[in-house]
C-alpha positions, 0 to 999 in steps of 0.5 A: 241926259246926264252921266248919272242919268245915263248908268242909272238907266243901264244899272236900271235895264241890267236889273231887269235882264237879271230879273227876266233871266231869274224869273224863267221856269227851271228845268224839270228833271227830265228836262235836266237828265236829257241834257247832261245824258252822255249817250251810248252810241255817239260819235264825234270826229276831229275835224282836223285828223279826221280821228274819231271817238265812239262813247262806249258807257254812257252817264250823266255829265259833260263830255267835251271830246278835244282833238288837236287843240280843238273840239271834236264835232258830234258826227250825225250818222256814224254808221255812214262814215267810212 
């Protein structure tokens, strides 16, 4: 196979993944709220000082607590962590 034969056959196969990513259901409404819900309740932890953060008013967005430079972890059960 050729140079040219070779990008046309990427070009060719990007397109289809574009094509698969774009032909994929959006998300329902419901579907959207749940995922950008920030809950009241949740607590996260940094996993370097061993802080920790509890959302106290929920709303719809993205929360990406950082802590020493880096993420903090979602904790599953705050009730147990002492």
């Amino acid at each position: 196979m050729t140079n040219s034969k070779i990008e046309i056959t990427k070009e060719k196969n990007s397109m289809d993944e574009q094509k698969d990513f774009l032909s994929e259901p959006e998300l329902s409404m419901d579907e959207w709220t749940k995922g950008w819900t920030i809950h009241v309740g949740r607590a996260y932890a940094c996993s370097k000082c061993g802080t920790m953060v509890m959302v106290t008013k929920g709303g719809i967005g993205t929360l990406e607590p950082k802590c020493c430079g880096s993420d903090m972890v979602l904790v599953k059960m705050p009730d147990e962590i002492r």
